[in-house]
Structure formats: structure tokens, C-alpha cells
C-alpha positions in Angstrom: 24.7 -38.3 1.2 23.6 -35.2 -0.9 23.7 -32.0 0.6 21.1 -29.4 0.5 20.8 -25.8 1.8 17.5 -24.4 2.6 16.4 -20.6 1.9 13.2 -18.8 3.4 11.6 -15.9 1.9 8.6 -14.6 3.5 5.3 -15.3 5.9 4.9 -17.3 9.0 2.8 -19.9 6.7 6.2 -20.3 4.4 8.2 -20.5 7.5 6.5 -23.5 8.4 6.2 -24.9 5.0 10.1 -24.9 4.7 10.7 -26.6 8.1 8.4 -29.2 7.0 10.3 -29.6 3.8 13.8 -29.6 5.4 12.3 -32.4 8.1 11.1 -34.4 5.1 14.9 -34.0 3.3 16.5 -35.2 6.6 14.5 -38.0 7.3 15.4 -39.1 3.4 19.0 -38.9 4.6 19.9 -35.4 3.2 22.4 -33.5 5.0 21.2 -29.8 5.4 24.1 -27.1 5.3 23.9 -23.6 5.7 22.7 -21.4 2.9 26.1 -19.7 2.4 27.8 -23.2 2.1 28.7 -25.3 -0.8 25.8 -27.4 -1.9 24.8 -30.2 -3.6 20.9 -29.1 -3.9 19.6 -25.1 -3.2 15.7 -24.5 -2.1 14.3 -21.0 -2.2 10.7 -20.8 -0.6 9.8 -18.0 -2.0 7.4 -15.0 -2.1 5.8 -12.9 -4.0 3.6 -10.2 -2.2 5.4 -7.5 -3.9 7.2 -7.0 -7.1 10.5 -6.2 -4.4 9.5 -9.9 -3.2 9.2 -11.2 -6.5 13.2 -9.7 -6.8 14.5 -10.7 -3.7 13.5 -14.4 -4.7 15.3 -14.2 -7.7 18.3 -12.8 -6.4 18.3 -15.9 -3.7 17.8 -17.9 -6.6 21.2 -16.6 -8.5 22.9 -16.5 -5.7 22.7 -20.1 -5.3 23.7 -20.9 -8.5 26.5 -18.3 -8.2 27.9 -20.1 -5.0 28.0 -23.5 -6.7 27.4 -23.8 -10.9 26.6 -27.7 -10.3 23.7 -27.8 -8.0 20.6 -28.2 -8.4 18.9 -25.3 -7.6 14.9 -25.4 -6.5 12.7 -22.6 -6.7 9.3 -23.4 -4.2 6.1 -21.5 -3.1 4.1 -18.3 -4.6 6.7 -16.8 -6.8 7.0 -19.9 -9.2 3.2 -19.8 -8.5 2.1 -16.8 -10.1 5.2 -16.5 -12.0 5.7 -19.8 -14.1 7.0 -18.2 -17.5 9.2 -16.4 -15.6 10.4 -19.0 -13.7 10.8 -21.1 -16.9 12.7 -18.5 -18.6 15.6 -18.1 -15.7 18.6 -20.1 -16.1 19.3 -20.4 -12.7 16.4 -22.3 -11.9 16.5 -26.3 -12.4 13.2 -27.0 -10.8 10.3 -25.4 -10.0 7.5 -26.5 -7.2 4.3 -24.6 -7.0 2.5 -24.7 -3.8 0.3 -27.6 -2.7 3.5 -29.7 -4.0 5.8 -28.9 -1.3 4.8 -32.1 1.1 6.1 -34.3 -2.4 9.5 -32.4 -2.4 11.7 -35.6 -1.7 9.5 -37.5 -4.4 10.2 -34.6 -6.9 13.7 -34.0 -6.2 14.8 -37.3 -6.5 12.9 -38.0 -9.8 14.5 -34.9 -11.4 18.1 -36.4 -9.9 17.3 -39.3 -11.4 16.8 -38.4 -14.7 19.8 -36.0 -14.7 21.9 -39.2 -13.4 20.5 -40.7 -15.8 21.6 -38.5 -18.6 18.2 -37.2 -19.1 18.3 -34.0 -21.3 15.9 -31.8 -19.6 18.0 -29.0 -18.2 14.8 -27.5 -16.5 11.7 -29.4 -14.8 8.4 -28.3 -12.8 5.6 -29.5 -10.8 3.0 -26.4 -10.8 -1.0 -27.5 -10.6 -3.8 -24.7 -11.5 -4.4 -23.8 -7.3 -7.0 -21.4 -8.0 -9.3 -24.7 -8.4 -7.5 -27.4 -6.0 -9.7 -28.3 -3.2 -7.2 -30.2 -1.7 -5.6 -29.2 1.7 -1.7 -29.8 1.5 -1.4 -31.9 4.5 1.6 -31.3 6.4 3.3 -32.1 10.0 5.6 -30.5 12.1 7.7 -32.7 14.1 10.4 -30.5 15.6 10.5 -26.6 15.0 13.7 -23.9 15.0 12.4 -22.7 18.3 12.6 -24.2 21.8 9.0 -22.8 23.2 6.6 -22.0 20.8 5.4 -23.5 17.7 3.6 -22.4 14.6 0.7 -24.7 13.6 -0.8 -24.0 9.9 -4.7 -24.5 10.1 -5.5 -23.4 6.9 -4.4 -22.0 3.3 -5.6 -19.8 0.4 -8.3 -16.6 0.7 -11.1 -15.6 -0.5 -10.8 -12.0 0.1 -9.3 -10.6 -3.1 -8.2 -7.4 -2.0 -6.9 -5.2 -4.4 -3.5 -4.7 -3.8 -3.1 -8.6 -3.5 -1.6 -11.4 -5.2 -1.8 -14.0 -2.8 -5.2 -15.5 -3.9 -3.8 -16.1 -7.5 -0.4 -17.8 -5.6 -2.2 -19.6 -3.3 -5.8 -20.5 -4.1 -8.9 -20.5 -2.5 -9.6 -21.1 1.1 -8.7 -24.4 2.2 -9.3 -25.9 5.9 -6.9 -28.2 7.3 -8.4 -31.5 9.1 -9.4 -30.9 12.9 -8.1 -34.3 14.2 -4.7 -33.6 12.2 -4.4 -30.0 13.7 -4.5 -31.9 16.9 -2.3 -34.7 16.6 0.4 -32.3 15.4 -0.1 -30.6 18.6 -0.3 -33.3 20.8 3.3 -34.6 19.4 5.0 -30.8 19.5 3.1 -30.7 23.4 4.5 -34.6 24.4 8.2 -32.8 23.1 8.0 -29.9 25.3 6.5 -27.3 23.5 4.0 -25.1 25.7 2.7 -22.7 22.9 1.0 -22.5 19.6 0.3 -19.9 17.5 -2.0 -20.8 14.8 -1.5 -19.7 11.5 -2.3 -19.8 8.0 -3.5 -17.2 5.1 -7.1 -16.2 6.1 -7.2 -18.2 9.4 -10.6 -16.6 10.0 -12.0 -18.3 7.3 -10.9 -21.8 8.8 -13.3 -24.5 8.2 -15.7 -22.0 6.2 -15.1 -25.4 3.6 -16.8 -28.1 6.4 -20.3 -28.7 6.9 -20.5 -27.9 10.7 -23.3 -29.0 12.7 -22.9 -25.9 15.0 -24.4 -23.2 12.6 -23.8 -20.1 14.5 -20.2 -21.0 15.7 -17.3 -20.3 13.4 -15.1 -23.3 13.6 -12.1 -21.8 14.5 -13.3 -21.8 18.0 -14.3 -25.4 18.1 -10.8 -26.1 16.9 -9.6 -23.6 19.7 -11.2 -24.9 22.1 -10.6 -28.8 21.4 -6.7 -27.3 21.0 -7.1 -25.8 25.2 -7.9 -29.6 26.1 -4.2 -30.9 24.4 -2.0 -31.7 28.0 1.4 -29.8 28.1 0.0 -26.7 25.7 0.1 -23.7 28.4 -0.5 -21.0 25.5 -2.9 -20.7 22.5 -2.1 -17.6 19.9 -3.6 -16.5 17.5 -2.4 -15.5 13.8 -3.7 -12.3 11.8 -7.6 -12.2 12.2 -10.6 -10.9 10.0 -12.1 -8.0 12.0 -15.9 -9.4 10.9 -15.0 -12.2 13.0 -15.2 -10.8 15.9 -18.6 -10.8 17.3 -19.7 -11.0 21.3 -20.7 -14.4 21.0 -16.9 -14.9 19.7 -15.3 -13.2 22.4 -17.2 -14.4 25.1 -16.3 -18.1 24.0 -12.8 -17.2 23.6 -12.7 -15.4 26.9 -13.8 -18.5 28.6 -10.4 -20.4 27.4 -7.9 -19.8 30.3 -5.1 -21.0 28.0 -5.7 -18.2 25.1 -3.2 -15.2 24.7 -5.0 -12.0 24.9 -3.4 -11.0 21.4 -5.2 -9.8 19.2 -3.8 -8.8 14.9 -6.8 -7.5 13.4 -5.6 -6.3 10.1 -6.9 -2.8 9.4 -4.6 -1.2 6.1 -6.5 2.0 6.1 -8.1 3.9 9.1 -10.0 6.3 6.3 -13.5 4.4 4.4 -12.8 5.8 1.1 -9.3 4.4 0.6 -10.5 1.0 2.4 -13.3 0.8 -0.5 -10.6 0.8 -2.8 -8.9 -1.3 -1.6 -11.5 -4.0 -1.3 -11.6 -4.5 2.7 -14.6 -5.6 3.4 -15.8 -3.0 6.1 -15.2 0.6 7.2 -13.5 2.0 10.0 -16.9 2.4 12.2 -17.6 -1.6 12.3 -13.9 -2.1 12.7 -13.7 -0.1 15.6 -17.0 -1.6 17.3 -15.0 -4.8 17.1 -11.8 -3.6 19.0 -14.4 -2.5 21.9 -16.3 -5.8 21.7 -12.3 -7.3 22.6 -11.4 -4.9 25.4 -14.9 -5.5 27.3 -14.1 -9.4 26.8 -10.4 -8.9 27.8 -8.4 -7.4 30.2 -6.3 -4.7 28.3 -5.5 -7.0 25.8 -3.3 -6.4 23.1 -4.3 -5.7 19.6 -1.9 -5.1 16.9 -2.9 -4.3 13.2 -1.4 -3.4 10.0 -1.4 -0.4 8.0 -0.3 0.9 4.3 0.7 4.0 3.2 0.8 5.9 0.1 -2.0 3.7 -1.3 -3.0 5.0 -4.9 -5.2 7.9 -4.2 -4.4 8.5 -0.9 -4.5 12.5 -0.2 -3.6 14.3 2.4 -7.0 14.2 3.9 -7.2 10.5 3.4 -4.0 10.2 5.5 -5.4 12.6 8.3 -8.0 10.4 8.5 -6.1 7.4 9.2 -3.9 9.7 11.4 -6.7 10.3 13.7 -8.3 6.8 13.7 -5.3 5.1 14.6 -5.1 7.7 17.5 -8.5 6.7 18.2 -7.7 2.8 18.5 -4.2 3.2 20.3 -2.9 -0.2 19.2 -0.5 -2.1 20.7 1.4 -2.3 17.8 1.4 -1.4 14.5 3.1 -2.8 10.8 3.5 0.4 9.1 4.3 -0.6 5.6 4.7 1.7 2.3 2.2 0.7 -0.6 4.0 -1.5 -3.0 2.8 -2.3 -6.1 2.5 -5.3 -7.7 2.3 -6.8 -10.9 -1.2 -8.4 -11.7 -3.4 -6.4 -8.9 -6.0 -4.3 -9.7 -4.5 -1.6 -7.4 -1.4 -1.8 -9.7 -3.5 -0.8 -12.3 -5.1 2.3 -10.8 -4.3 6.4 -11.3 -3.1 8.8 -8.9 -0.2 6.5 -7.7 2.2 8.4 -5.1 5.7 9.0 -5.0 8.2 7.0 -2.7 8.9 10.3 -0.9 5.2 11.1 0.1 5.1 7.1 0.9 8.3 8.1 3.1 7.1 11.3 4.9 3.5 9.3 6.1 5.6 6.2 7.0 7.4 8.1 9.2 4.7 10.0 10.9 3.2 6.6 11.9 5.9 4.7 12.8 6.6 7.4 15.6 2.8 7.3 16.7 3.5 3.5 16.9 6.5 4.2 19.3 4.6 6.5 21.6 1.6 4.6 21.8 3.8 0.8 21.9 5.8 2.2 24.9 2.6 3.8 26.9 1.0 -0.1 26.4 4.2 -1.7 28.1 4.7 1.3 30.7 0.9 0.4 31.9 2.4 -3.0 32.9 4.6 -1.3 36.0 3.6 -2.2 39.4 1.3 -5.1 38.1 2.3 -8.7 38.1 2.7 -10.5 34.6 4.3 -13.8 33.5 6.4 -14.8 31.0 7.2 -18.1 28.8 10.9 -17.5 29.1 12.8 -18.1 25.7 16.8 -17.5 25.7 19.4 -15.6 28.1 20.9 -12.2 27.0 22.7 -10.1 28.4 21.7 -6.3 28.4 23.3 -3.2 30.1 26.4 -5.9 30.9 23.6 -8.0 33.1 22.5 -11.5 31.9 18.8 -11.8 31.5 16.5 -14.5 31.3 14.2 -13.1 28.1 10.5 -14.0 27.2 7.0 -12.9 26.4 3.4 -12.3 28.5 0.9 -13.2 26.7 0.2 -10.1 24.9 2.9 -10.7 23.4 4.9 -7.8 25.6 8.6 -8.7 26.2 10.0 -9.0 29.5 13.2 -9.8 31.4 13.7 -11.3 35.1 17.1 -11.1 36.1 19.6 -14.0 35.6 21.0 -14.9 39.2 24.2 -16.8 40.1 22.2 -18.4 42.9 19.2 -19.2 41.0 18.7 -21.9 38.2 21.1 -22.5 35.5 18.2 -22.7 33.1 15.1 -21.5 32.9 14.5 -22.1 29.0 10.9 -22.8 28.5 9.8 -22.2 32.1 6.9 -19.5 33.1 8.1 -17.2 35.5 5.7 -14.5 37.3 6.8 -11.1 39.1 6.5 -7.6 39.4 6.6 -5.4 36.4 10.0 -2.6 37.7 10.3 -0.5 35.1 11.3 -0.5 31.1 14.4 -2.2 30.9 14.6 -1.1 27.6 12.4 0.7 25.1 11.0 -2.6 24.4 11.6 -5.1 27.4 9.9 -4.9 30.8 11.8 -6.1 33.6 10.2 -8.5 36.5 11.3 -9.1 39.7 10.5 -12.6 40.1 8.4 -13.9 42.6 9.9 -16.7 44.1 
């Protein structure tokens, strides 16, 4: 029995990929190890959204071979997608799978085994296809995931988008919908094992099914697969992943209102709250249709929770251009927000542009956001207090020296209920209602549960 250590670099999409993969290599008879253990075989998913991805794959990747000489060491995903002369060049890396290959990893890694049992004298092998013009969905299922309540269900793969700051079109291809019947029979297994939510995910999920023929014209089919997903027994929570703001229309919302089961969650990706910089950027609207779409959600939805991301320091970003974002985001009042510093990366056209910023102006406007996100994440949890929410209850933890039973409302707001001696012994899994107290913590409502 060979051993193999699995490492994970990257998005929710890659996450899933690599439990697929390590499911696959136990069901061959592998025995996974830990990462930091003696291996026979080392696989690094990695990434490549930045050129700091692109370095902490790489340094994974030595690592492996540091730990053990002998093994076989397997670079995966978007890094050895976009960067296969690289990949070639590196001495530390004895195979190399490009995406849309990953489902084939037992068939690859045992032919390369093979061949080196075999005394074959390639020392370095790969399986990379030209993804910018597969059509071909990489079918995939989930069995079993890492976590006990929810599960993360890829729908699609690839964009379309080609924003300029982004590689992932060239690593992952073009948009690519995932088969509505096999979306649900994935479901239906992880449901008949217990699991009571899905988040579905993928690259551009808003974009799912944009490759079908669909008989309902005027209905996107993400909601047809959203709604087929509410009718799946056991599933108690539908999420969504990161969403296009152009998808949201009133005819949207009001369809996905009408589904009991979906979390009122919303990640509308917004980068920029200032037009000019989103021009150059290459998003595909400005900040007057984006914010018509947050209001068409919160007349839909009941305070619903919409998160976004944002980059600063993009090339050409002033200090007006910054205001402007400063005041939009004041404007919106997210939930949440992913503050991130431009990072540039090799092979974008936003790599290429003048007028890129230092890492201490990037610093300075980082900074000034991620306390607006504070303020404006802990108003969102302190409007909870003295209302009743529920909450799909994960792990126990202890907090303040007091044993808690920890989970999340469907916004996606954490909250605790108190762990009692006299009450169960586990409530893993279990929805739990009661009265928002107070803020346990900066970040944790606490419920007294309503028994």
C-alpha cells in the first residue's frame, strides 16, 4: 500500500477538486498521510491567481521533495495550467496534471509508477490538454466531505469574463456547465449521509448552464437547478457561491425568494466601488447598476446578507478613485467585505499597465477598509439582538472558559447557544432556534435556546 499526502492551495472549487482526488486514491487502496509525513507519493493542487500563488505552489512543491527525495511528487490544477515550461523546468516536480485531468489522477499516477517500476527513463511526465478550447465538463462526485454539516457542490468551471487583472480564464478555460441530473444525484447521496447544506460553487457560477439549450428562455438556469436542488429530502440549506451582480434581476429574486430552503447570502463581487477604475478593470458594469441590484435583494429579502470583494491599489488608482470607493462602500454597508491588495500577475493585461502603486499606499487603503468592514460587520450582527435566529450547529468550543455549541444562521452570521450539562451530549448537525443575547464575541452571537 503506497502512501500519499495531499496539499491544497487555493479556492473553494480546488478544495473540492482535491477531496475528490484523495476519495478516488483511497478507494484505489492508497493510504493518505498527513502532509508533513513521510510519503510515498506528494499532490499539490495548486493555484495561481497571483504571482505570490504561483510561489507558494512551488514552495509546497519543494517542500515535498525536501521531506522525502524518493517520492513522487505531483503538481495539479492552474499553476501547471498556465505555467507548463515552468513546471517542466523544476526538478522537484515528477508529474504534472493540468485541470480537466484531475478525475484520471489514479489512472495517471499509476501509469507513471509503472513506468518508473519498470525502469522507464523519463524522470519527468505530464498530462496538460489546451483548456481554453475543451468543451468537456470534468465530471466529478463527492461522496464524503472534511466537514460534518455542509457540503460544497461544484456546478460549473471556467469564465468567460476576462477581467484584467485575471488569470483564471487562461488556467481554467471557458465556461463549462456541469450536468443537472448529476448535480442532483451528488446531492441526494451527501443528503441520504446526513448532510443538511450545500453551497454551490464553481468559477463563474452565474454563468451555469449559459452552455445548454434551455427551453425556459427568460430564466437563467441556475435557478431551475436551485429550485430542483429545494425538492432533494434531507437538504435543509441551499447557499450560494460568489455571484455576477448582472444576474440579479426582480424576476431572479422573486423566484429565489419563493425557495424556503435558500440562505439569504448573498457575494456579489464588486472590486472597485469608483466606475473609472472598474472600466479598467474590465467588470462589466458600474457602480450605479451594481447598486440597483443590492436594493432589488433587500426588497426580496429580509436583511439579507451581502458580502462582496474589493481590491486596492489597482494600477491607477488615485486618491480620488479610492474616496470614491470609500464612500460607495459606505453607501452599500455590506455584511462583509474581502479587502485584498492588488497583486499583480504575470500574463494580465493589468500587469502590463502604468501608474502601478506602491505596497505602502496598497497598505494605508487596505487598512482604512478593513476597519470600515469591522464597524459595519459588527453593526450587521448587533441588529440580530432581541430577534430570534437559528443555527445549523457545527462543533463545540469553549469560549470565556464556557463550552459552546458553535454554528451559522443563514446569513452566514455566527452564533453560539450555550453547552448545558443537563442538555444533549451532542448537537452536531442539529438546528437550534433562540433569542439573539448579545455579542458573545466580536464575531459570535449568543442564543438562548428555545426549548
Amino acid at each position: 500500500m503506497k502512501s500519499v499526502a495531499l496539499h491544497n492551495l487555493g479556492c473553494k472549487v480546488n478544495s473540492y477538486e482535491i477531496e475528490v482526488m484523495q476519495q478516488k486514491l483511497q478507494e484505489n487502496g492508497y493510504k493518505i498521510v498527513s502532509f508533513d509525513s513521510k510519503a510515498d507519493v506528494y499532490i499539490v493542487n495548486t493555484c495561481t491567481v497571483t504571482n505570490i500563488a504561483d510561489r507558494k505552489s512551488r514552495q509546497m512543491l519543494h517542500r515535498a521533495k525536501k521531506m522525502n527525495p524518493e517520492a513522487v511528487v505531483v503538481a495539479t490544477g492552474c499553476y501547471v495550467q498556465t505555467g507548463e515550461k515552468m513546471v517542466e523546468q523544476d526538478p522537484c516536480i515528477d508529474l504534472a496534471i493540468g485541470n480537466n485531468r484531475k478525475k484520471d489522477i489514479v489512472e495517471i499516477l499509476e501509469a507513471f509508477l509503472l513506468e518508473r517500476e519498470n525502469g522507464g527513463t523519463c524522470d519527468y511526465n505530464s498530462d496538460i490538454i489546451d483548456i481554453g478550447h475543451t468543451k468537456e465538463y470534468e465530471e466529478m462526485t463527492l461522496v464524503q466531505t472534511g466537514e460534518h454539516t455542509r457540503a460544497y457542490i461544484k456546478i460549473q468551471d471556467g469564465c468567460n469574463q476576462f477581467c484584467s487583472y485575471c488569470i483564471i480564464p487562461f488556467a481554467r478555460g471557458r465556461v463549462r456547465s456541469r450536468k443537472p441530473d448529476d448535480v442532483l444525484a451528488e446531492i441526494r447521496g451527501l443528503a441520504d449521509k446526513g448532510y443538511k447544506e450545500v453551497v454551490l460553487t464553481g468559477i463563474h457560477i452565474s454563468s451555469y448552464g449559459m452552455d445548454f439549450i434551455h427551453p425556459e428562455k427568460d430564466a437563467p438556469c441556475l435557478l431551475n437547478l436551485i429550485e430542483s436542488i429545494a425538492e432533494v429530502e434531507g437538504i435543509e440549506r441551499i447557499r450560494l457561491g460568489s455571484l455576477e451582480p448582472r444576474i440579479i434581476t426582480e424576476k431572479f429574486a422573486k423566484r429565489l425568494a419563493a425557495i424556503p430552503k435558500i440562505c439569504p447570502h448573498f457575494h456579489l463581487s464588486l472590486q472597485s466601488g469608483c466606475d473609472e477604475t472598474l472600466k479598467r478593470m474590465n467588470r462589466h458594469y458600474t457602480t450605479g447598476e451594481y447598486y440597483e441590484r443590492v436594493k432589488i435583494l433587500r426588497r426580496a429579502f429580509e436583511n439579507p446578507a451581502i458580502t462582496t470583494d474589493v481590491i486596492v491599489g489597482f494600477p491607477q488608482e488615485s486618491e480620488e478613485e479610492f474616496e470614491r470607493t470609500k464612500l460607495f462602500l459606505e453607501k452599500v454597508h455590506f455584511f462583509e467585505m474581502h479587502i485584498f491588495k492588488y497583486s499583480r500577475r504575470r500574463g494580465t493585461v493589468a500587469d502590463r499597465l502604468p501608474g502601478q502603486l506602491t505596497e505602502a499606499v496598497k497598505q494605508g487603503r487596505s487598512a482604512q477598509l478593513l476597519s470600515m468592514e469591522a464597524e459595519h460587520s459588527r453593526q450587521y450582527r448587533e441588529d440580530y439582538i432581541g430577534k430570534v435566529a437559528e443555527i445549523l450547529v457545527e462543533e463545540k468550543k469553549e469560549i470565556n472558559g464556557k463550552n459552546y455549541w458553535i454554528g451559522h444562521t443563514k446569513t452566514y452570521v455566527k452564533g453560539a447557544v450555550e453547552a448545558r450539562e443537563d442538555g444533549p451530549q451532542d448537537m452536531q448537525n442539529q438546528l437550534v432556534s433562540g433569542r439573539v443575547q448579545r455579542l458573545l464575541t466580536d464575531d459570535v452571537i449568543l442564543l438562548e435556546e428555545i426549548r
